[in-house]
Backbone as CSV, one residue per row, in Angstrom:
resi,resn,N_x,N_y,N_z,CA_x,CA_y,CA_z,C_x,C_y,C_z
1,UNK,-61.858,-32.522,-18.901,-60.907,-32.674,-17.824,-60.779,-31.334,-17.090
2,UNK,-60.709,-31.664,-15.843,-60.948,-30.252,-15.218,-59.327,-30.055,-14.100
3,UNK,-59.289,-29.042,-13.919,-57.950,-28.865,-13.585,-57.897,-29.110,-11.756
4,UNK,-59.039,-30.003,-11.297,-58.656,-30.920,-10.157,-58.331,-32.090,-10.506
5,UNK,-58.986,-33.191,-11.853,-58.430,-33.701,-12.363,-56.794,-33.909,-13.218
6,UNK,-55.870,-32.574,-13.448,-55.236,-32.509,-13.741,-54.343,-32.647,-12.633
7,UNK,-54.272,-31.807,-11.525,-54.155,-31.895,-10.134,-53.389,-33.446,-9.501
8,UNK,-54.361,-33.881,-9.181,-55.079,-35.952,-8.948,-53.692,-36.548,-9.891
9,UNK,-53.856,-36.056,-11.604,-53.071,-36.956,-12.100,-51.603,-36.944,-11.724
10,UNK,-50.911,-35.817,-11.327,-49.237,-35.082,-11.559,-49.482,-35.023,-10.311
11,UNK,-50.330,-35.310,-9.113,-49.924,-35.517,-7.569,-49.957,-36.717,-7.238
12,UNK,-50.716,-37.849,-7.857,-50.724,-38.813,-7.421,-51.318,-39.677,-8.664
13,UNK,-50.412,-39.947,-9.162,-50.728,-40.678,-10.308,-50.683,-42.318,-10.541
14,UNK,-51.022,-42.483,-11.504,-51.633,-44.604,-11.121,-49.959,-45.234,-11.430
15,UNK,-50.698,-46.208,-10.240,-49.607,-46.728,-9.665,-49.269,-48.034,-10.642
16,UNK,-48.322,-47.883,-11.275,-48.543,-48.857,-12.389,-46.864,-49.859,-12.143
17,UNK,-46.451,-50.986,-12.462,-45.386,-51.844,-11.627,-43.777,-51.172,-12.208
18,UNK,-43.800,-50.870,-13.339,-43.107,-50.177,-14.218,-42.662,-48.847,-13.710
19,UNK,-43.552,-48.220,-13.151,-43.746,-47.146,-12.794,-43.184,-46.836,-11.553
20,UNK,-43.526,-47.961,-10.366,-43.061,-47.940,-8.926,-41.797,-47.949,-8.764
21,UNK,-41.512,-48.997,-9.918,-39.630,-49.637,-9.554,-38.806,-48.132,-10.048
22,UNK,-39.214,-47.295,-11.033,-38.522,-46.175,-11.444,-38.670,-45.481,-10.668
23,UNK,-39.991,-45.007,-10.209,-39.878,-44.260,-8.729,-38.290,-44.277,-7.517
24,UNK,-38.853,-45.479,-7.370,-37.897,-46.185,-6.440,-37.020,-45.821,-6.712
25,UNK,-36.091,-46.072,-7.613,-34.864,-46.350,-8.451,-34.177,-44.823,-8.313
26,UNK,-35.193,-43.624,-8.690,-34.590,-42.393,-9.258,-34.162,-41.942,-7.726
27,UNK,-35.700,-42.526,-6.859,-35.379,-41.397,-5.504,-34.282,-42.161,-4.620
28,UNK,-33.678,-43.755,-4.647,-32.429,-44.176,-4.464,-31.312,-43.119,-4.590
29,UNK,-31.645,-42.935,-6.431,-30.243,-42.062,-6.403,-30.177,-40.477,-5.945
30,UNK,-31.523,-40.554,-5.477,-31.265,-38.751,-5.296,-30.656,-38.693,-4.312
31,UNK,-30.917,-40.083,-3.072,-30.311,-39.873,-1.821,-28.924,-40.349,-1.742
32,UNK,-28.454,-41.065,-2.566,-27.188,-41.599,-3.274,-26.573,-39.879,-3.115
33,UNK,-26.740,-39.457,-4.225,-26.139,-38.552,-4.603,-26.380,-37.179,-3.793
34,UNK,-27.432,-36.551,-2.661,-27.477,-36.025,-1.747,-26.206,-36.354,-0.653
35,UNK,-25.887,-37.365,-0.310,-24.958,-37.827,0.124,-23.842,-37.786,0.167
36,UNK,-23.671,-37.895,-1.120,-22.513,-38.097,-1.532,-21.969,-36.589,-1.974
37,UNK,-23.024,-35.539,-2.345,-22.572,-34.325,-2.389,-21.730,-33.454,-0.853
38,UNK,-22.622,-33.647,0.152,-22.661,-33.749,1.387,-21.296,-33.801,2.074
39,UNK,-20.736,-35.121,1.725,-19.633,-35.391,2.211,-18.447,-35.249,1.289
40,UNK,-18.542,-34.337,-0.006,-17.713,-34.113,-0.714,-17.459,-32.640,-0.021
41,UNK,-18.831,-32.083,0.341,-18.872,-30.739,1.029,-18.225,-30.368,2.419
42,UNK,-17.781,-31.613,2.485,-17.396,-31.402,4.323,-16.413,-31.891,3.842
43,UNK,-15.729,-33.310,3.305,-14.066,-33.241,3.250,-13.165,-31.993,2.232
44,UNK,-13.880,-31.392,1.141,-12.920,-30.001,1.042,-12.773,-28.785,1.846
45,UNK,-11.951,-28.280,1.004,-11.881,-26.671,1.936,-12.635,-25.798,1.099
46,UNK,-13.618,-25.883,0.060,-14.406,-25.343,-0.071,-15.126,-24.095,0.392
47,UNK,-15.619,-24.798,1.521,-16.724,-23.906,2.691,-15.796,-23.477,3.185
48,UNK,-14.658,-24.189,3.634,-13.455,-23.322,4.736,-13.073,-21.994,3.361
49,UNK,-12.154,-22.089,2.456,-11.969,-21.039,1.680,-13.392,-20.299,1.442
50,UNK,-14.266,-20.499,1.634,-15.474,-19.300,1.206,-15.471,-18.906,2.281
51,UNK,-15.835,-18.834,3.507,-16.214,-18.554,4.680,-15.077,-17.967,5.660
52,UNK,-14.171,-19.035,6.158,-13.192,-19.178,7.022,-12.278,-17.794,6.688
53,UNK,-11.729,-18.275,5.305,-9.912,-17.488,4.883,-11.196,-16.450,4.444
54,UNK,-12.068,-15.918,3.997,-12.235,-14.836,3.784,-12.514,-13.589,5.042
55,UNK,-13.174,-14.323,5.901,-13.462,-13.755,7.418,-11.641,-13.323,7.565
56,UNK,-10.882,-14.413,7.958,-9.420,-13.929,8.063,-8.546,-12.488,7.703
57,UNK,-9.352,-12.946,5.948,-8.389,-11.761,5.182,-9.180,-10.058,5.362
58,UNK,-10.286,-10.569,5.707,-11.096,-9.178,6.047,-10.340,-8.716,7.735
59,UNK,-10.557,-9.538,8.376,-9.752,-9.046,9.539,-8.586,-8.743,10.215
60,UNK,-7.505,-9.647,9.630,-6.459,-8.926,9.027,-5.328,-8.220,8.234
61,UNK,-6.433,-8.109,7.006,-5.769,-7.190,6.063,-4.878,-7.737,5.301
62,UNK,-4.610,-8.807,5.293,-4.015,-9.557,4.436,-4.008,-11.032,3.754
63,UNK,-3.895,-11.448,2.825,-3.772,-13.177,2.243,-3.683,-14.064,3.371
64,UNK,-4.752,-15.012,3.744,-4.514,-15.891,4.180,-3.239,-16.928,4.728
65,UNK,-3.111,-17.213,3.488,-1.914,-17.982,3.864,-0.503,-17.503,3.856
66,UNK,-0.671,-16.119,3.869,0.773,-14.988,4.201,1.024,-15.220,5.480
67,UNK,0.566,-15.840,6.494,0.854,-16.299,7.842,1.716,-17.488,7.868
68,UNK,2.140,-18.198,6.428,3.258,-19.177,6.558,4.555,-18.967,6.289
69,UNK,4.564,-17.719,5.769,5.653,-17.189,5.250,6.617,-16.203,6.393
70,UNK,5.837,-16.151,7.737,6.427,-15.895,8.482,7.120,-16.655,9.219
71,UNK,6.568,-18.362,9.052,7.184,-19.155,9.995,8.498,-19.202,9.511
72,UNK,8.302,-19.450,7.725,9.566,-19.845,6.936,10.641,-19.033,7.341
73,UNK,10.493,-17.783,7.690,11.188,-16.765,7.795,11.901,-16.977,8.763
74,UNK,11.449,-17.241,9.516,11.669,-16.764,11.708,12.568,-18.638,11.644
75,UNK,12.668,-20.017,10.694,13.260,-20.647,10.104,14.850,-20.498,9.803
76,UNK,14.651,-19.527,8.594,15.408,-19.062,8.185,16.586,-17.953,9.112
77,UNK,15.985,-17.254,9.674,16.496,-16.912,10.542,17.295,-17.210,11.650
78,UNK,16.957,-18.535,12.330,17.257,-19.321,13.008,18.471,-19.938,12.541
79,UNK,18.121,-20.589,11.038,19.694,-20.982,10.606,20.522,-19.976,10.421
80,UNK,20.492,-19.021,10.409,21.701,-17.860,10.257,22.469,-17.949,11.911
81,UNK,21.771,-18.171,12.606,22.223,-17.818,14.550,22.932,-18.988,14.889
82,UNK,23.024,-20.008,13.545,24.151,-21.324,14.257,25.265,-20.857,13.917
83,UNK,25.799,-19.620,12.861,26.800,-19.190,12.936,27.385,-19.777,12.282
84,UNK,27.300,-20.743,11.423,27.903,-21.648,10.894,28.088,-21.296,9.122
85,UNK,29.023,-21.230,8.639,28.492,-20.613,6.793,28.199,-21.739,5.873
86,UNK,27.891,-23.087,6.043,26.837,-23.918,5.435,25.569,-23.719,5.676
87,UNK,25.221,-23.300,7.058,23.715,-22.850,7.262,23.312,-21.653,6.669
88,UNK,24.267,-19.835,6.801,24.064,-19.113,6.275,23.416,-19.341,4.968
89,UNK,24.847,-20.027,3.908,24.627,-20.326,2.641,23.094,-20.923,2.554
90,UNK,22.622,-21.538,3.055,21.409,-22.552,2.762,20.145,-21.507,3.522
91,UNK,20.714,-20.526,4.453,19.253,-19.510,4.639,19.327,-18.640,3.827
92,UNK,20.405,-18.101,2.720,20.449,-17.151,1.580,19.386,-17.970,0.877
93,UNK,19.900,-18.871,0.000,19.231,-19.727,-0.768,17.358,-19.927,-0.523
94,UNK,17.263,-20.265,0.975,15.557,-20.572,1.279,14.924,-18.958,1.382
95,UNK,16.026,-18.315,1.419,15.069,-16.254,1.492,14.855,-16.498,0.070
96,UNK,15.599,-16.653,-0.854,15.863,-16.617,-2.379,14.033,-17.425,-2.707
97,UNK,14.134,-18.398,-2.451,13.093,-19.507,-2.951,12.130,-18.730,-2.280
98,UNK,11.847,-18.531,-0.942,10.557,-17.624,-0.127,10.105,-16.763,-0.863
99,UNK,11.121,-15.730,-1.606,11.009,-14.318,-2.295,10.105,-14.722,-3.416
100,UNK,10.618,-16.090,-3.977,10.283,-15.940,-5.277,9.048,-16.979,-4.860
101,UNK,8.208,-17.508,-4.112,7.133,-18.361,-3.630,6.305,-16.782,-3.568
102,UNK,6.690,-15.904,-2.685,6.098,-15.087,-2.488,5.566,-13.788,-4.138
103,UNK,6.294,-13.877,-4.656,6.109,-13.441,-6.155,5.187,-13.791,-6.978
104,UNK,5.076,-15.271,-6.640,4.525,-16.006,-7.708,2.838,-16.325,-7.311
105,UNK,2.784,-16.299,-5.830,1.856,-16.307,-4.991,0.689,-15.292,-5.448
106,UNK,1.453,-13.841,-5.451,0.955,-12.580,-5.468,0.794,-11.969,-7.089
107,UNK,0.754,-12.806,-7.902,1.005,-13.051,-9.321,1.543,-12.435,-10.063
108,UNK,2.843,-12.167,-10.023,3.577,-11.603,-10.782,4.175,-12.796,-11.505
109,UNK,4.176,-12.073,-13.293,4.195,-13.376,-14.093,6.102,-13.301,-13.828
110,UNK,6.612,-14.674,-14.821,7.914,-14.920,-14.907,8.166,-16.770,-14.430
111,UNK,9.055,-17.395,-15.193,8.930,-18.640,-14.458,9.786,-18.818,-13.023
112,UNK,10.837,-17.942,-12.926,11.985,-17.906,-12.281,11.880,-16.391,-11.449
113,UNK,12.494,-16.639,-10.957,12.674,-15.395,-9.818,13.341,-14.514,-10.623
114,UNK,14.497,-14.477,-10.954,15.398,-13.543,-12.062,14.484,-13.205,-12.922
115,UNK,13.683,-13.929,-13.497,12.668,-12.986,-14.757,11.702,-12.131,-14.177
116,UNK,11.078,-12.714,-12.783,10.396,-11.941,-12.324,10.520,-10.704,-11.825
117,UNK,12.065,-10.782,-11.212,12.778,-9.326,-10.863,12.886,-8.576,-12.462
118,UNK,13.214,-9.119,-13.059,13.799,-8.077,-14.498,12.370,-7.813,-14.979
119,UNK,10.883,-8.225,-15.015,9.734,-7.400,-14.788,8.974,-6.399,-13.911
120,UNK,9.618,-6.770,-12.715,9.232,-5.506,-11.506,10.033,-4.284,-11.973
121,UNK,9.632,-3.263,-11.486,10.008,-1.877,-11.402,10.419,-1.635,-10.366
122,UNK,11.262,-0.369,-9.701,11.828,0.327,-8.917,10.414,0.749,-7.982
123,UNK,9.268,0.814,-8.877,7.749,1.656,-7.770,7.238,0.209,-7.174
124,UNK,7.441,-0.588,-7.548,6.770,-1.839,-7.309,6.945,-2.897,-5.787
125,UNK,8.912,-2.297,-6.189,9.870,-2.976,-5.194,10.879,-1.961,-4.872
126,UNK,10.993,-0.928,-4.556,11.784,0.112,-4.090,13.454,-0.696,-3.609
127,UNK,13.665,-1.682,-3.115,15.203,-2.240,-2.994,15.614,-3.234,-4.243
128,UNK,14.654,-3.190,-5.305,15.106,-3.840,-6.336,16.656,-4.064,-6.989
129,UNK,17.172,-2.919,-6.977,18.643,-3.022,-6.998,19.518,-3.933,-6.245
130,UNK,19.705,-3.675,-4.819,19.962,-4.224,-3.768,19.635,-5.788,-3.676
131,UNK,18.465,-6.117,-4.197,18.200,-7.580,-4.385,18.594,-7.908,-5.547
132,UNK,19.132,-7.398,-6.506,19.694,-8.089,-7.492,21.081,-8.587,-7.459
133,UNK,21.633,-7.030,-6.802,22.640,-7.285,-5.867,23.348,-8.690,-5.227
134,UNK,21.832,-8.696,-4.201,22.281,-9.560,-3.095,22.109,-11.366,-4.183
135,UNK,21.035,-11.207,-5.201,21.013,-12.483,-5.860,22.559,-12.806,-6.393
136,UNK,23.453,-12.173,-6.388,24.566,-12.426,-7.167,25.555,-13.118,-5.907
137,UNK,25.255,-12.913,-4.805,25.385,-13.700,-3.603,25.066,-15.066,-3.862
138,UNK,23.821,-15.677,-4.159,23.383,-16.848,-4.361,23.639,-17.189,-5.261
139,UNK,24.204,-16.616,-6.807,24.490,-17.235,-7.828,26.196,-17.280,-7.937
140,UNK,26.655,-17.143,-6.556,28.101,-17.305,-6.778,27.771,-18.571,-5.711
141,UNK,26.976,-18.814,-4.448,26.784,-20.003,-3.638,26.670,-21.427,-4.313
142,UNK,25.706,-21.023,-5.598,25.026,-22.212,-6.392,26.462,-22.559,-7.405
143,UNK,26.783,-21.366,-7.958,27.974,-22.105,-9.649,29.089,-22.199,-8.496
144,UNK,29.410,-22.070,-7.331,31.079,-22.228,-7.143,31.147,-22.548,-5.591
145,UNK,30.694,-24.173,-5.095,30.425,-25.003,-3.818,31.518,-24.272,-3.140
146,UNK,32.652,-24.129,-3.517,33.856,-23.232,-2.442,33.868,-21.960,-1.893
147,UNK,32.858,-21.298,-2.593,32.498,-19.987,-2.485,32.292,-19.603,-0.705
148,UNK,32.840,-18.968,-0.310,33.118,-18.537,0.995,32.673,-17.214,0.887
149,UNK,31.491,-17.609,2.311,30.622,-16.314,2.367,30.971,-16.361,3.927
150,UNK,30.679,-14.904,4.269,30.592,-14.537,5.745,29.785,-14.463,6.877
151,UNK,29.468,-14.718,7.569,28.607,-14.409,8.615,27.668,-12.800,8.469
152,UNK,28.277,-12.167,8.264,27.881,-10.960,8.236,27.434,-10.654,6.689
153,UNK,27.998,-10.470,5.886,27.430,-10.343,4.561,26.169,-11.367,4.626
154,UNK,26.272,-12.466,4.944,24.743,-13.173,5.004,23.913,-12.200,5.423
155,UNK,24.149,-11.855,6.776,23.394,-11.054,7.652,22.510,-9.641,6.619
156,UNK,23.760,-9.203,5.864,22.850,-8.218,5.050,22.479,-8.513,4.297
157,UNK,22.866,-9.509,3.502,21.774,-10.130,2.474,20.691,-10.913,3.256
158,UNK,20.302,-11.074,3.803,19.190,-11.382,4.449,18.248,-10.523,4.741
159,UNK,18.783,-9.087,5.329,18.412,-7.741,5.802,17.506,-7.496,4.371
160,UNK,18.427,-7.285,3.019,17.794,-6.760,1.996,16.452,-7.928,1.676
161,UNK,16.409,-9.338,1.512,15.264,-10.143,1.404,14.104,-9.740,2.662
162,UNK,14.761,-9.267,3.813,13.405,-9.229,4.882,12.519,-7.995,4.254
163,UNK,13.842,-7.022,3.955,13.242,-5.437,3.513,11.812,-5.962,2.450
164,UNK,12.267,-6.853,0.983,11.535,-6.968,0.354,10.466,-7.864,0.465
165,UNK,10.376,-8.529,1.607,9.294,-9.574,1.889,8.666,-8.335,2.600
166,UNK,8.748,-8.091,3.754,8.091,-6.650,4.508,6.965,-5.839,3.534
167,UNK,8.001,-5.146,2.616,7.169,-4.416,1.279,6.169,-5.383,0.716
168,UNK,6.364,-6.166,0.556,5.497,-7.310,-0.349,4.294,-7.796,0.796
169,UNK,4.249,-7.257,2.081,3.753,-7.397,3.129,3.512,-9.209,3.474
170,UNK,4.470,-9.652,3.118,4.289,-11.310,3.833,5.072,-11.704,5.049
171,UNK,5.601,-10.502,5.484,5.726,-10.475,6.551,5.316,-9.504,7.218
């Protein structure tokens, strides 16, 4: 046997009935499954997260999706300007939840925001105090519905959450 004969056999080999239908059969599924890879490839974000958010974060210098955390904000903000201290109360509360979305985002361990603060450091978060502070704001909003807060004290507890979102650069 000579290795044009070997050639002949593994390029074109006898066509036997057994043989055709498996042919058939395998290269069905290759295009089956070409396919079907295909369009698994185009409905995720896959290619968008490889490609897209990385182009983003190279160009501007920061996490991708740190561009939602500004809307929440400029939100939040908004409910403070109705002036009203049910809205205040409820934009303390959504800075509170943002802070700690934003924590958890950027992986700092802890299940809760409070644990996560009592693991940060003073180098980490420079107004750390001040936000523990201001959390005692929200944990008098949450244990005591009568709790009467001000327009203005919102205002600075808000001030201290922008300070630490800023630092944390998500905004």
């Amino acid at each position: 046997m000579t290795l044009n004969d070997i050639l002949n056999f593994l390029l074109f080999p006898p066509q036997t009935p057994g043989l055709l239908i498996l042919k058939y059969t395998l290269i069905f599924f290759t295009f089956f499954f070409s396919i079907l890879l295909l369009w698994i490839s185009i409905k995720s974000t896959f290619w968008k997260r490889i490609f897209l958010w990385d182009l983003m974060e190279v160009f501007t210098s920061r996490a991708y999706k740190f561009g939602e955390y500004s809307r929440k904000w400029r939100k939040i903000i908004a409910r403070l300007e109705k002036k009203s201290e049910s809205e205040a109360k409820l934009a303390i509360l959504e800075a509170d939840t943002l802070l700690d979305e934003v924590l958890k985002k950027s992986g700092y361990p802890g299940e809760t925001l409070g644990e996560k603060l009592e693991k940060i450091t003073e180098g980490t978060l420079p107004n750390l105090e001040d936000l523990k502070k201001v959390r005692q704001v929200r944990e008098n909003i949450i244990s005591d519905p009568a709790y009467k807060l001000e327009i203005n004290k919102a205002k600075e507890a808000l001030k201290v959450y922008e300070k630490s979102l800023t630092f944390l650069e998500a905004l």
